[in-house]
Short mmCIF file of the C-alpha atoms (twelve columns), coordinates in Angstrom:
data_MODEL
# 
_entry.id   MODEL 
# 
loop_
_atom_site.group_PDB 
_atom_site.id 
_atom_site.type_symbol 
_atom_site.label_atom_id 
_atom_site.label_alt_id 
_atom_site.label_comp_id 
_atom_site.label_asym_id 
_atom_site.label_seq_id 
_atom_site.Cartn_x 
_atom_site.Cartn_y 
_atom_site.Cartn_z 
_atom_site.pdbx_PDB_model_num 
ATOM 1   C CA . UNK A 1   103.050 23.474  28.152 1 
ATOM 2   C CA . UNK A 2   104.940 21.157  26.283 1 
ATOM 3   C CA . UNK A 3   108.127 21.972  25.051 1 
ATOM 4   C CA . UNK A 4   110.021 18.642  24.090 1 
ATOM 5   C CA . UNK A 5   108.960 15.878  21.471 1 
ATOM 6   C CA . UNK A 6   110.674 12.665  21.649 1 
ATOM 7   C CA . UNK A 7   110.277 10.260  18.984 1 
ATOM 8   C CA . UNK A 8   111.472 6.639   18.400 1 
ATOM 9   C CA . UNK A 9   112.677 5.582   14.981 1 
ATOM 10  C CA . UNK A 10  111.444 2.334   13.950 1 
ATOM 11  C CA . UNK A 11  108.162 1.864   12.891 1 
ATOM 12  C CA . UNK A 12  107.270 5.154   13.972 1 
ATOM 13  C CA . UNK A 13  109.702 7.192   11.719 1 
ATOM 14  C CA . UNK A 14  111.261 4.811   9.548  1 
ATOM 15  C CA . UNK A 15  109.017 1.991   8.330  1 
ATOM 16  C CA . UNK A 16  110.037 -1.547  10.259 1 
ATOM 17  C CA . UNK A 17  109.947 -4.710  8.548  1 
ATOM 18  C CA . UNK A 18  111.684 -7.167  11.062 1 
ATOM 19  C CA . UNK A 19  110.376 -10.753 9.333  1 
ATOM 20  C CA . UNK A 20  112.172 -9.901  6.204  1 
ATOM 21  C CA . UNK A 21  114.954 -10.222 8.300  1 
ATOM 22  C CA . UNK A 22  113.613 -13.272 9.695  1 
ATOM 23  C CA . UNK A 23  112.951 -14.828 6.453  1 
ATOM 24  C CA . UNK A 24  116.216 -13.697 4.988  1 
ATOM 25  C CA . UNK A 25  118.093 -15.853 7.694  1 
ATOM 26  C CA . UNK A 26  115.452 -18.862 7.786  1 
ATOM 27  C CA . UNK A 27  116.022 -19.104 4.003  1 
ATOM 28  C CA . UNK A 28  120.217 -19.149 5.029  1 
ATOM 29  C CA . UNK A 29  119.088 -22.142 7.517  1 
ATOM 30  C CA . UNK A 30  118.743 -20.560 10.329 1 
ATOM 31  C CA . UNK A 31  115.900 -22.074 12.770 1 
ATOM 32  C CA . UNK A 32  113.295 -20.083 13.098 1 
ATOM 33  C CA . UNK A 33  113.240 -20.662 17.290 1 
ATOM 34  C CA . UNK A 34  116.143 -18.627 17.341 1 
ATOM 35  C CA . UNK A 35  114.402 -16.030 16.304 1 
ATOM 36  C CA . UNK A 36  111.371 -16.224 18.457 1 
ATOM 37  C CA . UNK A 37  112.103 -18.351 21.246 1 
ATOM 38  C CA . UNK A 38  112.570 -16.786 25.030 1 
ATOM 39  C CA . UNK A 39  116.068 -16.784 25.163 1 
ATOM 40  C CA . UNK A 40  116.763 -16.043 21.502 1 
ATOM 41  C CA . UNK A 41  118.878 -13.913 19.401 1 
ATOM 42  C CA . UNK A 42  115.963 -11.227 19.383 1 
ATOM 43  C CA . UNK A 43  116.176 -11.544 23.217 1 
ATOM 44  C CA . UNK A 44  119.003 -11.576 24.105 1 
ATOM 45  C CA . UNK A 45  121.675 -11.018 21.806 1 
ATOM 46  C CA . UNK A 46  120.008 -8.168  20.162 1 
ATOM 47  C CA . UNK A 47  119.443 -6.351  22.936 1 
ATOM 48  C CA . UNK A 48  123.284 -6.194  24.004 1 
ATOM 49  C CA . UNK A 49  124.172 -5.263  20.565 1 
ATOM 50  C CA . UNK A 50  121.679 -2.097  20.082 1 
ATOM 51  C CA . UNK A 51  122.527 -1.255  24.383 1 
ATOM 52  C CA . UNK A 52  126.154 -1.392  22.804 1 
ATOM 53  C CA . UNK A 53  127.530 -3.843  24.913 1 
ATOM 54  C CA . UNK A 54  129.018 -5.957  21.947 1 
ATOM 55  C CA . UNK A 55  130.812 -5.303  18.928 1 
ATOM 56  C CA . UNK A 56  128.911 -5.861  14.960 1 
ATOM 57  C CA . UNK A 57  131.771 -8.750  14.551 1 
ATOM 58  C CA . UNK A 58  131.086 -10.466 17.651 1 
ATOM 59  C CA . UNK A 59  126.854 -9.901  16.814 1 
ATOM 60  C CA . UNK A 60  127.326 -11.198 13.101 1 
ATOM 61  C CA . UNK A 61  129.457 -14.432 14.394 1 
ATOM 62  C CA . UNK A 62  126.791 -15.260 16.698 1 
ATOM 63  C CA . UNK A 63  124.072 -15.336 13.457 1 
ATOM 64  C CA . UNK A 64  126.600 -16.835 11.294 1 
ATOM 65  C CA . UNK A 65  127.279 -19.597 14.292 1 
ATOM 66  C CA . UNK A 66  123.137 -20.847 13.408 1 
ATOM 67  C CA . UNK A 67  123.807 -20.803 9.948  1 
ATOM 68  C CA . UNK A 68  124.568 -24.449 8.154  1 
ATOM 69  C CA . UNK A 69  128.232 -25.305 7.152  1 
ATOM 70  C CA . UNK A 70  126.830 -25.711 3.284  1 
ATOM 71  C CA . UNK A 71  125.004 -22.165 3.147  1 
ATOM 72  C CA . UNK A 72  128.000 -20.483 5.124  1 
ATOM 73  C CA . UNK A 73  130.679 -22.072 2.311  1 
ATOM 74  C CA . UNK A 74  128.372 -20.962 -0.271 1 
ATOM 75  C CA . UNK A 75  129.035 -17.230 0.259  1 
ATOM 76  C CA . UNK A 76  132.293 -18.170 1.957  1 
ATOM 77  C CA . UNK A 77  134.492 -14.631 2.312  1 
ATOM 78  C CA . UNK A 78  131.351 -13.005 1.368  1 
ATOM 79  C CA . UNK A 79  129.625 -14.079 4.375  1 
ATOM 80  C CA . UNK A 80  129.696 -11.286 7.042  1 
ATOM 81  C CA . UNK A 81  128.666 -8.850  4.388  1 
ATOM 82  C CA . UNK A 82  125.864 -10.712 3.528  1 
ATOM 83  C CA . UNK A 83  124.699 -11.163 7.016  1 
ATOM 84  C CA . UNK A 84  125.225 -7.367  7.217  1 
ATOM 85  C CA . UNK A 85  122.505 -7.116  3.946  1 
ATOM 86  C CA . UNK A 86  120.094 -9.456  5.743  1 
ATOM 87  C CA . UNK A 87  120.180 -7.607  9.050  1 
ATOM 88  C CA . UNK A 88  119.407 -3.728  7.220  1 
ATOM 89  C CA . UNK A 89  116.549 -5.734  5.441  1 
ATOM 90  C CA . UNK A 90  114.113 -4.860  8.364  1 
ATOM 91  C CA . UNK A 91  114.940 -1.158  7.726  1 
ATOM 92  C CA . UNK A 92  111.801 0.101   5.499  1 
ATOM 93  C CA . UNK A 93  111.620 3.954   4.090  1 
ATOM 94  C CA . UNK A 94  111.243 7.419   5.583  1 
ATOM 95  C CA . UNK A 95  107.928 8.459   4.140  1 
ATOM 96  C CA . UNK A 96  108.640 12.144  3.619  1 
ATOM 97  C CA . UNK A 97  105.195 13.480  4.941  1 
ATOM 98  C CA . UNK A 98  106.441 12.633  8.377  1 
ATOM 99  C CA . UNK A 99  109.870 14.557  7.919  1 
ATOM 100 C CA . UNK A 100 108.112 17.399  6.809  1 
ATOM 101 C CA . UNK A 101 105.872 16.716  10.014 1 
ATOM 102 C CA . UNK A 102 109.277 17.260  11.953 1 
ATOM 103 C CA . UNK A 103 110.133 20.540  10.249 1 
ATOM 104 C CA . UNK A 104 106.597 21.988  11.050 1 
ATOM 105 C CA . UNK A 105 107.106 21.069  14.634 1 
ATOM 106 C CA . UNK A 106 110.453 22.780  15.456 1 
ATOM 107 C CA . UNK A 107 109.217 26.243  13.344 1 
ATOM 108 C CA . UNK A 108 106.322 25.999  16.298 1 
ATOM 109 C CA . UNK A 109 108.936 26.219  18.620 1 
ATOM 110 C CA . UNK A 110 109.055 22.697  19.978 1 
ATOM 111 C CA . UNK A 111 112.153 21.194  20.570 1 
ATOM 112 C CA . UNK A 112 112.241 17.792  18.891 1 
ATOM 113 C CA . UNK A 113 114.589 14.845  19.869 1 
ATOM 114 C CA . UNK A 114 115.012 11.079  18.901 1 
ATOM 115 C CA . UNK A 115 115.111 8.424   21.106 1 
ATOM 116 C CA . UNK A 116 116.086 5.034   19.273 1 
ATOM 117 C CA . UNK A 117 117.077 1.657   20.090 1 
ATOM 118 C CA . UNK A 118 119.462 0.975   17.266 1 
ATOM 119 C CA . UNK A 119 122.926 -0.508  16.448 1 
ATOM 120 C CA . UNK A 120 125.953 0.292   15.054 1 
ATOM 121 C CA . UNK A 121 125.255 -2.043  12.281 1 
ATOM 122 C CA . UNK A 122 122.061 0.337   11.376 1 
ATOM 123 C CA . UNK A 123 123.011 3.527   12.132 1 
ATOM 124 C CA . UNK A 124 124.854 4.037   8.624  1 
ATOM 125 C CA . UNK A 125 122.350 2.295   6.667  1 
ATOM 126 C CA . UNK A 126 119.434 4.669   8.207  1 
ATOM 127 C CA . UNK A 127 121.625 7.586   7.497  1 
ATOM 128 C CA . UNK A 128 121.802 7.045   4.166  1 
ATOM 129 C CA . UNK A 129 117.926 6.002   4.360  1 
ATOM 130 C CA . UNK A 130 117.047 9.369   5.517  1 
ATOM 131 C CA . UNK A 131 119.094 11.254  3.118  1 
ATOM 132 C CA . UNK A 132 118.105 9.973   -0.155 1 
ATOM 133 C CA . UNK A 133 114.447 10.861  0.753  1 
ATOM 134 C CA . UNK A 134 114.858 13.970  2.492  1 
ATOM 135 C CA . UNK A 135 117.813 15.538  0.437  1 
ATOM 136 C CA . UNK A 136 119.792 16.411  3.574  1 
ATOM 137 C CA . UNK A 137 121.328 14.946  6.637  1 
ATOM 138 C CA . UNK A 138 119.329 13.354  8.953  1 
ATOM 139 C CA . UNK A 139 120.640 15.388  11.757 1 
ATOM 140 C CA . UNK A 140 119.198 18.488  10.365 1 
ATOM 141 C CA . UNK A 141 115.776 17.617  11.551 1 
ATOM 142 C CA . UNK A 142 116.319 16.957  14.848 1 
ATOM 143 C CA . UNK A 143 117.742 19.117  18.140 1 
ATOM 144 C CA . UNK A 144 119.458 15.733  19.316 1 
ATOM 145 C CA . UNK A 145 120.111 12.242  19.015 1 
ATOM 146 C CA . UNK A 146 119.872 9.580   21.596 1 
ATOM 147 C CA . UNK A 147 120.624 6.479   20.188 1 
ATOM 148 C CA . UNK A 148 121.004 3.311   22.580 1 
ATOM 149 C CA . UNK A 149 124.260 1.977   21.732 1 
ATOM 150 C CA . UNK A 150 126.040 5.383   21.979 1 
ATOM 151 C CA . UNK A 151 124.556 5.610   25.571 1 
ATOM 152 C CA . UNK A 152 124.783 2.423   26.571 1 
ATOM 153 C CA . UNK A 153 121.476 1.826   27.911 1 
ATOM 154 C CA . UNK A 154 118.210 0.757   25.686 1 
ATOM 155 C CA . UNK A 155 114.117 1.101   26.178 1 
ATOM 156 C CA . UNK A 156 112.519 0.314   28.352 1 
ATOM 157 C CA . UNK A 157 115.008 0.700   30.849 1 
ATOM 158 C CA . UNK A 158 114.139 3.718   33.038 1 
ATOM 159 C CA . UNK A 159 117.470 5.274   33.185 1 
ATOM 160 C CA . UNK A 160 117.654 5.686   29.392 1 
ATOM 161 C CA . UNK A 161 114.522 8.787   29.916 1 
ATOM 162 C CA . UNK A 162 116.445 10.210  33.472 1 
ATOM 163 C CA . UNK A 163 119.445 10.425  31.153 1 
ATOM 164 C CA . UNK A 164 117.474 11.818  28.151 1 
ATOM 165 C CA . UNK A 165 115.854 14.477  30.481 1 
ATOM 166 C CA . UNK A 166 118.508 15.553  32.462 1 
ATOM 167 C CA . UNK A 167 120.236 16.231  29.097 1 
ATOM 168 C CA . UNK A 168 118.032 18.531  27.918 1 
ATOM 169 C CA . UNK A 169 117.384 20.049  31.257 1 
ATOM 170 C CA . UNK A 170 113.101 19.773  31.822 1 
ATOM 171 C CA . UNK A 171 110.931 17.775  33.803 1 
ATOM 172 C CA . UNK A 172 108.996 14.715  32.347 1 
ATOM 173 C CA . UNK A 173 106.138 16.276  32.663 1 
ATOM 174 C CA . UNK A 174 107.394 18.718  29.666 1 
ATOM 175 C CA . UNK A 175 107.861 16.220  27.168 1 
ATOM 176 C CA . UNK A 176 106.013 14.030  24.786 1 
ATOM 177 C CA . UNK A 177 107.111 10.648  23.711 1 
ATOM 178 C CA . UNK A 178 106.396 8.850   20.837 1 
ATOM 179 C CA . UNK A 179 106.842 5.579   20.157 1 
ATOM 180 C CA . UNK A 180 105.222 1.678   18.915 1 
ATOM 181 C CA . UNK A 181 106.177 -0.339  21.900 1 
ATOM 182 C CA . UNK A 182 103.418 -0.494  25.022 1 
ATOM 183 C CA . UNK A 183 106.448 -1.786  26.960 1 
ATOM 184 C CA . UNK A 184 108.872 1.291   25.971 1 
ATOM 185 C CA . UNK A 185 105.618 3.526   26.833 1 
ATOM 186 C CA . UNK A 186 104.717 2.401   29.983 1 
ATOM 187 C CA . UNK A 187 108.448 2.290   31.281 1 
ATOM 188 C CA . UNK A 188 107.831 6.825   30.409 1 
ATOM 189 C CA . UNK A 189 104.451 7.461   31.968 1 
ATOM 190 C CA . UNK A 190 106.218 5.392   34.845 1 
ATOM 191 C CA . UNK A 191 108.429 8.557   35.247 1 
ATOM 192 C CA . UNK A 192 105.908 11.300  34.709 1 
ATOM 193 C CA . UNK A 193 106.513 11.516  30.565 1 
ATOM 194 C CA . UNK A 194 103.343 11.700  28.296 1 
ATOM 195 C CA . UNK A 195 103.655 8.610   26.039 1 
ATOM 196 C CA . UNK A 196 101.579 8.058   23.133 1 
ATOM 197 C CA . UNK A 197 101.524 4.647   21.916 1 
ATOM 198 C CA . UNK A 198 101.595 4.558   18.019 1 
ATOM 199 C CA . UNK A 199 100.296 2.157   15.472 1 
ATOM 200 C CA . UNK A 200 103.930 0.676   13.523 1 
ATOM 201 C CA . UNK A 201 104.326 1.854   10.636 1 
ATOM 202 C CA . UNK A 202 101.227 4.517   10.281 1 
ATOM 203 C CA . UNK A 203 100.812 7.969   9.653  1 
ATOM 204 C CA . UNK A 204 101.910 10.215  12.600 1 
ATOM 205 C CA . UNK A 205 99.235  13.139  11.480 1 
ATOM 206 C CA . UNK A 206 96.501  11.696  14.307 1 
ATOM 207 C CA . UNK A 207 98.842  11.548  17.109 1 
ATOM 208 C CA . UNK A 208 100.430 15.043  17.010 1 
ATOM 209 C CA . UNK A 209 97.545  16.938  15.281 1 
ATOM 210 C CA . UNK A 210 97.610  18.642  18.715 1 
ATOM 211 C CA . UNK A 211 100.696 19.829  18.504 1 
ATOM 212 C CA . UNK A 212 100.618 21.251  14.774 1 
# 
């Protein structure tokens, strides 16, 4: 028997639109390699900011250190809050059939949880995300948060589930994970946890029509 849900955020709950991000910050100047490239901003950089390891200042000067001298005097003291625009712009909508999805899961008696690898840059923006479709606080829906750069550690590390389970006091073999990532869901059936790889940004009704 089941008796925990765990779902990701992006592009399983909130829609995910990382290239307009990308695009945002190629059209500032900023080469597209460091986006991509092993080693990049995406790789490496990114992950220390959403495993909380670095501040939003020191994360924004490292963008604004690829942008062009020209585009960077252009918004001059306007800068870091543009960079701040640019990096939300990958954060799509809540589509309110899922939420309600959440609502009909906890009056079944599951216990449902969210697992995200986000930032601090993010968090507010998703907050207010949530809210504006759903009418109320985003913490409502859930039992718990567990958000990467409040506990230090991101997916697919291993120790990020121990942590998640121990908190909530079952096995893995009680709990259900969502999430878009083949990486993040091979790291959970690693440990026992049933992980059910979903398509980004599609309707959850197929993969938890078993548990309605």
């Amino acid at each position: 028997m089941k008796k925990l849900l765990v779902f990701d955020l992006g592009g399983v709950l909130i829609d995910l639109h990382v290239n307009r991000s990308f695009e945002a910050l190629a059209a500032m100047g900023v080469a597209p390699s460091m986006l991509t490239e092993e080693g990049s901003l995406v790789n490496r950089i990114m992950q220390q900011y959403d495993r909380g390891d670095i501040p939003t200042e020191e994360m924004f000067g490292y963008i604004s250190s690829f942008i062009p001298a020209e585009a960077c005097e252009k918004y001059g003291v306007g800068l870091r809050e543009h960079i701040g625009n640019v990096w939300n712009m990958m954060l799509g909508e809540f589509p309110l059939p899922k939420l309600q999805l959440l609502k009909e899961l906890r009056a079944k008696g599951y216990r449902v949880v969210m697992l995200s690898n986000t930032n601090e840059a993010h968090w507010p923006e998703i907050e207010r995300k949530f809210a504006a479709v759903a009418g109320e606080p985003l913490q409502d829906y859930f039992d718990a948060l567990y958000l990467s750069y409040l506990m230090r550690l991101r997916k697919p590390e291993q120790e990020i589930f121990t942590r998640l389970l121990e908190r909530e006091g079952i096995t893995a073999a009680e709990a259900v994970f969502f999430d878009d990532s083949a990486e993040n869901c091979a790291a959970a059936r690693a440990l026992g946890i049933e992980a059910v790889q979903v398509e980004r940004n599609s309707s959850l009704d197929k993969y938890i029509m078993c548990y309605l």
